[in-house]
VOMI-49307 format. One record per residue: residue number from 1; residue in three letters; x, y, z of N, C-alpha, C in turn. Coordinates in pm, whole numbers. Example, Ala and Ser with C-alpha at 12.3 -4.5 7.8 and 13.67 -1.06 7.14 Angstrom:
     k     r       nu       nv       nw      cau      cav      caw       cu       cv       cw
     1   ALA     1319     -569      780     1230     -450      780     1320     -330      780
     2   SER     1285     -225      708     1367     -106      714     1290        3      787
END
This chain:
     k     r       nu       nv       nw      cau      cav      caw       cu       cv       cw
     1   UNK    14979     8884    19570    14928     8764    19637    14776     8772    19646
     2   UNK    14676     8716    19611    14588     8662    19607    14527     8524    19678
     3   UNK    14428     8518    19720    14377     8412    19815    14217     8407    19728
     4   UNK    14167     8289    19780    14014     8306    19766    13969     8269    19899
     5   UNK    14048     8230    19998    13968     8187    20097    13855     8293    20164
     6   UNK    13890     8453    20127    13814     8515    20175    13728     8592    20028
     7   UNK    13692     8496    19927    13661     8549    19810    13536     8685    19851
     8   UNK    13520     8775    19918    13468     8849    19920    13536     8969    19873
     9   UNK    13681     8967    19934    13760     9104    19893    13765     9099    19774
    10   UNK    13751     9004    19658    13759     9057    19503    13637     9146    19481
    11   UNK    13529     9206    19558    13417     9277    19542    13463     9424    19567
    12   UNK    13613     9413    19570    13667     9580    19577    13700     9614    19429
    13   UNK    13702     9540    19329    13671     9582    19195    13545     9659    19129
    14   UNK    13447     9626    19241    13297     9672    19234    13282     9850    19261
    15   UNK    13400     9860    19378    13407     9980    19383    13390    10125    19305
    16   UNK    13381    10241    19335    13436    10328    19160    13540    10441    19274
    17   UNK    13665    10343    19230    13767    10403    19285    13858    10362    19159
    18   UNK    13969    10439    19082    14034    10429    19006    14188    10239    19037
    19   UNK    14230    10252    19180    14271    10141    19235    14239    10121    19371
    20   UNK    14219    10001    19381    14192     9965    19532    14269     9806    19567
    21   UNK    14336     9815    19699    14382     9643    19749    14335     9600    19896
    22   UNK    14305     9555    19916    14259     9502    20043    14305     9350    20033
    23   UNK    14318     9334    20222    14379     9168    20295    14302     9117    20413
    24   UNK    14313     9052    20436    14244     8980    20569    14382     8917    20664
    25   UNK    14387     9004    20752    14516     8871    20829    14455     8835    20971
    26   UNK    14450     8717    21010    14412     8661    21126    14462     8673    21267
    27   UNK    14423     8672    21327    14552     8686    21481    14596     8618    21494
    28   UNK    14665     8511    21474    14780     8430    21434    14901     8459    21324
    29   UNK    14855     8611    21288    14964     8644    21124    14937     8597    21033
    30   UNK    14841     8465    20989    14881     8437    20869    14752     8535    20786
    31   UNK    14815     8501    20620    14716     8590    20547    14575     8546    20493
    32   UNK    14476     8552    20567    14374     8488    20530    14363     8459    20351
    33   UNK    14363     8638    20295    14353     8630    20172    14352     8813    20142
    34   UNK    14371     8804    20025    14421     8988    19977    14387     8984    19777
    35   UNK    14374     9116    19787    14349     9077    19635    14369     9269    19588
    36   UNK    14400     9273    19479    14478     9417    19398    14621     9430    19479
    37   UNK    14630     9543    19415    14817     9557    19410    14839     9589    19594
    38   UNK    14857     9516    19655    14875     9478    19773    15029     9587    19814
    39   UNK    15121     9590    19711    15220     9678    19695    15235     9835    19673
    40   UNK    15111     9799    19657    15096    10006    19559    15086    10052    19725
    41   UNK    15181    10201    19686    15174    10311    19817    15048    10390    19799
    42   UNK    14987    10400    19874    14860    10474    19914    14904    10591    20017
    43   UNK    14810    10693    20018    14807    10823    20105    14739    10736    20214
    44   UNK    14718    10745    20359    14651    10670    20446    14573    10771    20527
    45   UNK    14611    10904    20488    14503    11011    20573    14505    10988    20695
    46   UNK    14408    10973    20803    14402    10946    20955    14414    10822    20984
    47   UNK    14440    10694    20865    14466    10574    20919    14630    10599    20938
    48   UNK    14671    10715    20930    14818    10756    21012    14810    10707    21092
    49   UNK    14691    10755    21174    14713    10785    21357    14678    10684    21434
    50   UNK    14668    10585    21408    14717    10425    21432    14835    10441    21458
    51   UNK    14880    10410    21381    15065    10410    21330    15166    10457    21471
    52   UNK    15102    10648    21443    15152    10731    21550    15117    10697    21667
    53   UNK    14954    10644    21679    14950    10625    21832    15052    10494    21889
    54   UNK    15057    10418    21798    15176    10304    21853    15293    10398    21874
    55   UNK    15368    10417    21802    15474    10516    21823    15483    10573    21973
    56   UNK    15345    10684    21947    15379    10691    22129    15381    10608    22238
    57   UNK    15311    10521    22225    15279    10399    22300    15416    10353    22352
    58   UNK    15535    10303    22252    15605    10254    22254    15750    10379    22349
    59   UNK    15714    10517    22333    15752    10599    22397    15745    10583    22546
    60   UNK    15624    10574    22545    15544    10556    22691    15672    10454    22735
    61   UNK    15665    10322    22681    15720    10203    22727    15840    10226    22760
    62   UNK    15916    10269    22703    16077    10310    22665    16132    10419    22834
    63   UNK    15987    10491    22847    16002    10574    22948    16011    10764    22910
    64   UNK    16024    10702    22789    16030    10883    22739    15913    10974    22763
    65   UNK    15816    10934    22789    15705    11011    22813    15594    10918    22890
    66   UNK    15516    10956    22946    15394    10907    23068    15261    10961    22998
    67   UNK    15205    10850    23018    15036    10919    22969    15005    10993    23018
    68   UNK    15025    11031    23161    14929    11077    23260    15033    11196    23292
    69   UNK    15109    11268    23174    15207    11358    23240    15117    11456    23092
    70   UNK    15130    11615    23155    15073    11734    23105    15114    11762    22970
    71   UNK    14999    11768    22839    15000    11792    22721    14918    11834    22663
    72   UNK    14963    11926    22520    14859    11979    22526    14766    12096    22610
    73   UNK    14713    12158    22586    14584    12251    22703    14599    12241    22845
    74   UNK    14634    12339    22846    14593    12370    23049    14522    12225    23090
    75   UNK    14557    12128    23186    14461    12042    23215    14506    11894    23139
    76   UNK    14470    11917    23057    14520    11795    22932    14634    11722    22981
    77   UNK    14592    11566    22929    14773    11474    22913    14765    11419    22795
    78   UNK    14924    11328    22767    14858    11247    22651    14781    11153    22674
    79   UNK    14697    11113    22764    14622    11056    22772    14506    11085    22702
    80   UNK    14454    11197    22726    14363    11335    22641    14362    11344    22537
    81   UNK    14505    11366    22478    14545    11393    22328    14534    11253    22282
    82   UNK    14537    11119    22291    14546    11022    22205    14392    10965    22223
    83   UNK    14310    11005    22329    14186    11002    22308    14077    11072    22280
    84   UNK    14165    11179    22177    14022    11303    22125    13971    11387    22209
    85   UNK    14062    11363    22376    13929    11468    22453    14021    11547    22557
    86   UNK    14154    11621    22460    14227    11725    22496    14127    11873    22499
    87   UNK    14018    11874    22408    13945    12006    22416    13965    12069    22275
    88   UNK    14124    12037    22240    14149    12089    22061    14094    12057    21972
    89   UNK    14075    12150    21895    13970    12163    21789    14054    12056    21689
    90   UNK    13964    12032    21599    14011    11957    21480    14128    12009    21425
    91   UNK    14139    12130    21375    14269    12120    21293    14343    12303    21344
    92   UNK    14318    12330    21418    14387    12441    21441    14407    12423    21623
    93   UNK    14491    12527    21670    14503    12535    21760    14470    12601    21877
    94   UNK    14307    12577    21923    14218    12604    21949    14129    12525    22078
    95   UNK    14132    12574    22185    14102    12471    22242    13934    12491    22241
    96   UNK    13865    12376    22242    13678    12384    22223    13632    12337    22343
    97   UNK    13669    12243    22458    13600    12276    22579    13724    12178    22703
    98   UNK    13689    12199    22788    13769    12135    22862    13799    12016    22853
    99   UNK    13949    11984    22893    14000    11805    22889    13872    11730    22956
   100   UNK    13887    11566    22922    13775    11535    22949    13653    11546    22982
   101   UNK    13555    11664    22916    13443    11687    22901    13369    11637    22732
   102   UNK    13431    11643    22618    13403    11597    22510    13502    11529    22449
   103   UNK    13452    11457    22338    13507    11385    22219    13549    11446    22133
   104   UNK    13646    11556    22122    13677    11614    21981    13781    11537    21908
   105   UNK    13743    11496    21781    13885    11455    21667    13909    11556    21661
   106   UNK    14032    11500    21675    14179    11710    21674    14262    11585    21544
   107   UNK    14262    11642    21448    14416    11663    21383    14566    11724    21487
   108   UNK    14522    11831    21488    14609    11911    21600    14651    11815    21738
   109   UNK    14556    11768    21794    14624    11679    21936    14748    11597    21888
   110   UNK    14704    11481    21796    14809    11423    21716    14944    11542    21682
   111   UNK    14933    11623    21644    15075    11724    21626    15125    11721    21752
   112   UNK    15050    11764    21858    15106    11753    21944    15188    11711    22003
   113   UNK    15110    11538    22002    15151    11458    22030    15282    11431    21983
   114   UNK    15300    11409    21832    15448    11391    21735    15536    11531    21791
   115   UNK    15534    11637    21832    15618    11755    21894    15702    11684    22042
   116   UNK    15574    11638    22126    15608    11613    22269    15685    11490    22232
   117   UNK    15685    11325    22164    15790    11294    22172    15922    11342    22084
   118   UNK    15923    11372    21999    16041    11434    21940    16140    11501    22040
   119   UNK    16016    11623    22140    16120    11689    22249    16186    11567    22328
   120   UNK    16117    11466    22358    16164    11384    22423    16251    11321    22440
   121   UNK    16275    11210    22342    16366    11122    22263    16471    11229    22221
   122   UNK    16427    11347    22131    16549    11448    22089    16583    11364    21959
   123   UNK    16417    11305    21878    16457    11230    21761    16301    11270    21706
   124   UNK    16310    11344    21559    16237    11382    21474    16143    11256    21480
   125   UNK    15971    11304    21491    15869    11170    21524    15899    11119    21407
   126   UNK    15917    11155    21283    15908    11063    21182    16006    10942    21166
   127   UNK    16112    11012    21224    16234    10945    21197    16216    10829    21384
   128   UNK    16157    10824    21489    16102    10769    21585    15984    10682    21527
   129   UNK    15896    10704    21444    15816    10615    21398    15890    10497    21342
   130   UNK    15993    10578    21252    16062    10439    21165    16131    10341    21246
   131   UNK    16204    10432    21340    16299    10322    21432    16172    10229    21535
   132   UNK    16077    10307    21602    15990    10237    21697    15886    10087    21675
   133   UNK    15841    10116    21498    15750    10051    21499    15787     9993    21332
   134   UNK    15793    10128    21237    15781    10066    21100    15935     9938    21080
   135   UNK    16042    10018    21054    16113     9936    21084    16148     9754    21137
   136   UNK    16124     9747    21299    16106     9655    21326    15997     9520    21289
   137   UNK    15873     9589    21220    15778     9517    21178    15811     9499    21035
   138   UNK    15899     9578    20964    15992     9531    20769    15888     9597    20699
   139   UNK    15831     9721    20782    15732     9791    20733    15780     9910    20603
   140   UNK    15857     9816    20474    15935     9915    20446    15879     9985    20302
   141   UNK    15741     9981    20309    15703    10044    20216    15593    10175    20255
   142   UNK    15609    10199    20378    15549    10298    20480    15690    10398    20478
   143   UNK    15606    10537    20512    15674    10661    20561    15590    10796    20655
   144   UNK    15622    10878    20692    15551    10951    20731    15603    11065    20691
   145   UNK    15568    11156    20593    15588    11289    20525    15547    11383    20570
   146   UNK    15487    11417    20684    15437    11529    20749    15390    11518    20883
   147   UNK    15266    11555    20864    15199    11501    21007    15149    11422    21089
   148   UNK    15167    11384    21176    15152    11235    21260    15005    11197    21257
   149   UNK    14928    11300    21238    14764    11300    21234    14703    11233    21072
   150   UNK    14786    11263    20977    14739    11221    20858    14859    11261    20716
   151   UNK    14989    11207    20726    15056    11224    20632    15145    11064    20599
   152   UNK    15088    11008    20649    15178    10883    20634    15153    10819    20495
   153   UNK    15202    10733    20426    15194    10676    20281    15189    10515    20360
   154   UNK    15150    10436    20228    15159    10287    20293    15124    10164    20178
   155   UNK    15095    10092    20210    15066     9941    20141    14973     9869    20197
   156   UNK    14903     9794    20166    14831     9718    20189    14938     9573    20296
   157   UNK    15055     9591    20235    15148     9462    20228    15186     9488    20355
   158   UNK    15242     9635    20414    15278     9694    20526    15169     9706    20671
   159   UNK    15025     9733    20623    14921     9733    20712    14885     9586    20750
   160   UNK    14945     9506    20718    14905     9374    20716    15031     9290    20863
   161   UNK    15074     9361    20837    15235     9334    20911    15149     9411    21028
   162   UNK    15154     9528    21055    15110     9656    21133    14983     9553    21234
   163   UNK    14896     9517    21110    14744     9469    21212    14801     9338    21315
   164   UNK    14835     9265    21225    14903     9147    21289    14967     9166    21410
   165   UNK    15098     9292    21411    15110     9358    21543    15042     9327    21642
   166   UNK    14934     9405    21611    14792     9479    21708    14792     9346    21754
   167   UNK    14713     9244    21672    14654     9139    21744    14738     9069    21844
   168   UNK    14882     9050    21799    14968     8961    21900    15086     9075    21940
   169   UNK    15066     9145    21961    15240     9249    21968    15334     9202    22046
   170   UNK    15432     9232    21973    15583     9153    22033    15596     9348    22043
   171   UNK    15598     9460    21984    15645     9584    22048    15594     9636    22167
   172   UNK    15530     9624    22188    15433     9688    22298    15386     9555    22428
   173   UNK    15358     9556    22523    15314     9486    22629    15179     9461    22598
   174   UNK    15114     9334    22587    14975     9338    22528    14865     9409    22669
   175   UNK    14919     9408    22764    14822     9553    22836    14823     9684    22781
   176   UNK    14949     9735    22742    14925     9845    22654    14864     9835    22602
   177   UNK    14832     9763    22460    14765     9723    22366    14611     9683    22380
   178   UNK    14598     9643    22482    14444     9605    22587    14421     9780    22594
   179   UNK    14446     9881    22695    14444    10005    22662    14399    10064    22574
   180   UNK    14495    10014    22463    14428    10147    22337    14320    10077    22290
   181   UNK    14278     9960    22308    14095     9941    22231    14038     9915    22324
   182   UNK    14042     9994    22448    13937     9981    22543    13909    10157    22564
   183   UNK    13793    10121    22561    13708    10292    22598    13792    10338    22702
   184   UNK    13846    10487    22633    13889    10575    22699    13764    10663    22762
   185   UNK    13777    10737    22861    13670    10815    22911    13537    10802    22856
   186   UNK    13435    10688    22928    13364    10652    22853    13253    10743    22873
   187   UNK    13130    10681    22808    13002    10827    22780    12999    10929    22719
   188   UNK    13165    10966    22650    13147    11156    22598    13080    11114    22432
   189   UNK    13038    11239    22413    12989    11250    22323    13076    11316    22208
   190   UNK    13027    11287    22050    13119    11386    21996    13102    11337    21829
   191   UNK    13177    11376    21785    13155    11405    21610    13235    11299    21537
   192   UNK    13174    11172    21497    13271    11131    21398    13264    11129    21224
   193   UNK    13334    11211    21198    13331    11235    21096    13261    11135    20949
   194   UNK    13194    11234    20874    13149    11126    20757    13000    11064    20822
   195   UNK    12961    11071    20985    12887    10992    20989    12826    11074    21104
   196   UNK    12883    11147    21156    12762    11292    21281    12761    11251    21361
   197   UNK    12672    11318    21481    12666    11302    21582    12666    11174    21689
   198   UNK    12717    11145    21736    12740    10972    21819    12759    10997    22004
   199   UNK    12627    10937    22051    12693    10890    22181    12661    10781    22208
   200   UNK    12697    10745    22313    12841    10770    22338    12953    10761    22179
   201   UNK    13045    10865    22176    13158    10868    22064    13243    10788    22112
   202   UNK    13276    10643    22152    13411    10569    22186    13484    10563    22125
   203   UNK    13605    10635    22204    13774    10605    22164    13853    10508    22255
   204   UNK    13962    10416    22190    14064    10374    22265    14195    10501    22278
   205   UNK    14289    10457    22272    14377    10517    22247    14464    10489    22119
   206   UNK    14415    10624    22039    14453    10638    21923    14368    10522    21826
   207   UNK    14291    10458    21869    14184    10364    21783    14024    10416    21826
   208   UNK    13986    10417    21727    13843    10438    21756    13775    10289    21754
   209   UNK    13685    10267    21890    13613    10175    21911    13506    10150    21862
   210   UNK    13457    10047    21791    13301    10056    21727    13167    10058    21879
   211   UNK    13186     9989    21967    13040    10004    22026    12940    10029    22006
   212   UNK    12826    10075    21952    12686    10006    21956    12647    10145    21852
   213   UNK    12772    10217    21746    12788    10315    21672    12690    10281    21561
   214   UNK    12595    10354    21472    12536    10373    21429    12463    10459    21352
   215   UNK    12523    10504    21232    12584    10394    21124    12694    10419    21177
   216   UNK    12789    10330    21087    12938    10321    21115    12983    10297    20975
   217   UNK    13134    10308    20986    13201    10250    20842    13237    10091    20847
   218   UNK    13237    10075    20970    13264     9901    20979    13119     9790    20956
   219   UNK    13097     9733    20963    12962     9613    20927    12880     9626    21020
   220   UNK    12757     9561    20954    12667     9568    21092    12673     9456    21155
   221   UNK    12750     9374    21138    12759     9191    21273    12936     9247    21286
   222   UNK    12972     9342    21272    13085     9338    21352    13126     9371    21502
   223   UNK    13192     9316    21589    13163     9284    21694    13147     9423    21752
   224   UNK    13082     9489    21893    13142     9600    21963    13279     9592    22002
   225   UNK    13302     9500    22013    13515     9531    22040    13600     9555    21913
   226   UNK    13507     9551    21790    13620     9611    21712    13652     9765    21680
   227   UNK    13776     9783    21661    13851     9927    21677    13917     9903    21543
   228   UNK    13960    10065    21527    14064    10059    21424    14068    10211    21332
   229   UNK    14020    10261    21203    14085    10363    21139    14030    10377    21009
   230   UNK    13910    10504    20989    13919    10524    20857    13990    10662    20817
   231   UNK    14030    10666    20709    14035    10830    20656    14006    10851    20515
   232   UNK    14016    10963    20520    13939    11042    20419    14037    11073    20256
   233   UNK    14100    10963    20258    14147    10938    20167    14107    10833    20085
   234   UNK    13974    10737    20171    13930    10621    20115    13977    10535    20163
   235   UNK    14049    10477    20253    14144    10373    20358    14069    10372    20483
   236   UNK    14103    10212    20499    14019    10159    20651    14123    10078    20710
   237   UNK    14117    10047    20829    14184     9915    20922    14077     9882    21011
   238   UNK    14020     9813    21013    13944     9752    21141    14040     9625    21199
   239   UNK    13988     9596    21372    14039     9479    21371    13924     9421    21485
   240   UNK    13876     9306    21439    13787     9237    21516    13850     9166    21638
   241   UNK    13864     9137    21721    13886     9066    21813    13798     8934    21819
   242   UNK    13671     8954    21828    13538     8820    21826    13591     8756    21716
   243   UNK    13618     8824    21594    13642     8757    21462    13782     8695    21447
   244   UNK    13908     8719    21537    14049     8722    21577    14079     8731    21416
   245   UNK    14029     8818    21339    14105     8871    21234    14106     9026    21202
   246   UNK    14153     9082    21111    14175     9272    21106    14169     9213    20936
   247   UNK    14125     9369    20895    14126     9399    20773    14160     9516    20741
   248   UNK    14222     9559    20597    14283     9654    20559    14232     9711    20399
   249   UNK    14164     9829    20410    14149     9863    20240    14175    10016    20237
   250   UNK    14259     9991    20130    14319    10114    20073    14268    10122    19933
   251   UNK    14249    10303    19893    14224    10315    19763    14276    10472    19714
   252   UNK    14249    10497    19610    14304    10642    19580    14202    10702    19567
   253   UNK    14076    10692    19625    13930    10775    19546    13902    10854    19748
   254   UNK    13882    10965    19738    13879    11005    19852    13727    10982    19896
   255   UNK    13746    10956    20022    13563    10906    20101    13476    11026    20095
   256   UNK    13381    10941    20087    13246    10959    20076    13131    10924    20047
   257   UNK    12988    10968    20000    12919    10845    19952    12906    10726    19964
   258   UNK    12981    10692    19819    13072    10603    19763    13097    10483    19871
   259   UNK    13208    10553    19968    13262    10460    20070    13156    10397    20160
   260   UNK    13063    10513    20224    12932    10480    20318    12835    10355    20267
   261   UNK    12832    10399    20159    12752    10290    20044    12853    10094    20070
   262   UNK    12993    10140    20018    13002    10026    20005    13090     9937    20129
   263   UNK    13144    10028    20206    13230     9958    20332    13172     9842    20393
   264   UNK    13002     9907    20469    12988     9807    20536    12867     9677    20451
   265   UNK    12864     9653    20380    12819     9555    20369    12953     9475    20303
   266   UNK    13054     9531    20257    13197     9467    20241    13237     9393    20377
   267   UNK    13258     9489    20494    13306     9443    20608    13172     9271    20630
   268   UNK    13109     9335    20614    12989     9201    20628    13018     9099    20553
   269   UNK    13047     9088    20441    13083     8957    20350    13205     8932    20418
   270   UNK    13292     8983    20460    13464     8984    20489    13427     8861    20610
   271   UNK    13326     8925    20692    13349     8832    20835    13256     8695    20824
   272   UNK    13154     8720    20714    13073     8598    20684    13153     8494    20584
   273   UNK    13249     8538    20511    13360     8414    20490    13432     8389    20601
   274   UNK    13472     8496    20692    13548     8411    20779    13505     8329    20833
   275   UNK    13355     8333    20882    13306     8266    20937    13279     8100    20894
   276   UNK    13284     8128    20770    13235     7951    20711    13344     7882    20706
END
């Protein structure tokens, strides 16, 4: 499926990524416009942990688990763990300073996290992702092969379903959803990857918030309320709120450079068609 209404996304051919698809869907669901194989499964790296943080979210709801109940590190909840500032190090299991004192991206918190509901429910997270969120949304070209932090596979066709979620959710209570893109523990400082040192580092829960970030991977007129997901596989989700649309690009060329170079003045054409 193809659109021109947002003829900017055909400028992901410009890219030097071997394939790339990107969409525009509005907060209303419909599809603004999308262009490359919208179908092809992609690796999604840490735009997993979107995914997963709904998952727990929807835990939360269900009753299986409480934000504000102990995870993770002496001290820590999932509250902590889905906002980077359990203390765990990026990818081992390690704690680097006390719960709410910094911003660390943990790979590891996310494990966590997928362990504590599994104990919960007494249902493998992957196999809880499918029933909680992919599933119900006909998200059926998504999976999660490993870790809740960065093993999930996907589509362009599936993230499109997923954003749409976000904007209007019928799974989740839209206060939940208010929650995860509103600054968690605000002021900490901390590391976002690809792009260094940031303060304030704002997280929602399980979304990283743009605020007044600099540089960023998202545009420079994109609003401070937009949140959302890159990883290092070359895949993004933003979702604007000011703009009441989200966008999605997936590719097989892993980030870097490359990506820094071309994301945000992409995200910039993306919202200056929307705009006209």
């Amino acid at each position: 499926m193809e659109s021109s209404s947002v003829p900017s996304l055909a400028t992901i051919e410009n890219w030097p990524v071997p394939t790339a698809a990107a969409a525009v869907v509005r907060a209303d669901g419909t599809v603004a416009g999308s262009h490359g194989p919208t179908g092809h499964r992609f690796p999604l790296a840490s735009v997993t942990k979107p995914l997963a943080a709904y998952a727990v979210l929807v835990a939360y709801e269900e009753g299986a688990i409480d934000l504000d109940e102990p995870a993770g590190p002496e001290g820590a909840t999932v509250r902590h763990l889905l906002a980077h500032t359990s203390g765990l190090a990026f990818d081992e299991n390690r704690v680097q300073a006390a719960p709410g004192t910094r911003r660390i991206y943990s790979n590891t918190g996310f494990e966590v996290l997928g362990d504590l509901v599994a104990k919960a429910t007494d249902i493998p997270f992957a196999d809880y992702l499918h029933q909680a969120v992919l599933e119900p949304l006909g998200m059926t070209g998504t999976s999660l092969d490993g870790s809740p932090a960065k093993d999930a596979v996907s589509t362009v066709d599936d993230l499109v379903r997923f954003a749409a979620e976000v904007q209007a959710p019928r799974l989740l209570d839209a206060r939940t959803v208010l929650d995860a893109m509103t600054v968690t523990y605000p002021g900490l400082t901390g590391i976002l990857p690809g792009y260094g040192h940031q303060r304030p580092n704002d997280w929602g829960l399980g979304f990283e918030i743009r605020g007044a970030k600099a540089p960023h991977w998202t545009g420079t007129t994109s609003s401070p309320r937009t949140f959302g997901h890159f990883g290092q596989s070359g895949t993004f989700l933003w979702i604007d709120p000011d703009a009441r649309a989200a966008c999605v690009a997936l590719t097989d060329r892993p980030f870097g450079p490359w990506a820094i170079e071309a994301w945000t003045p992409f995200t910039d054409a993306v919202l200056a068609d929307l705009r006209r």
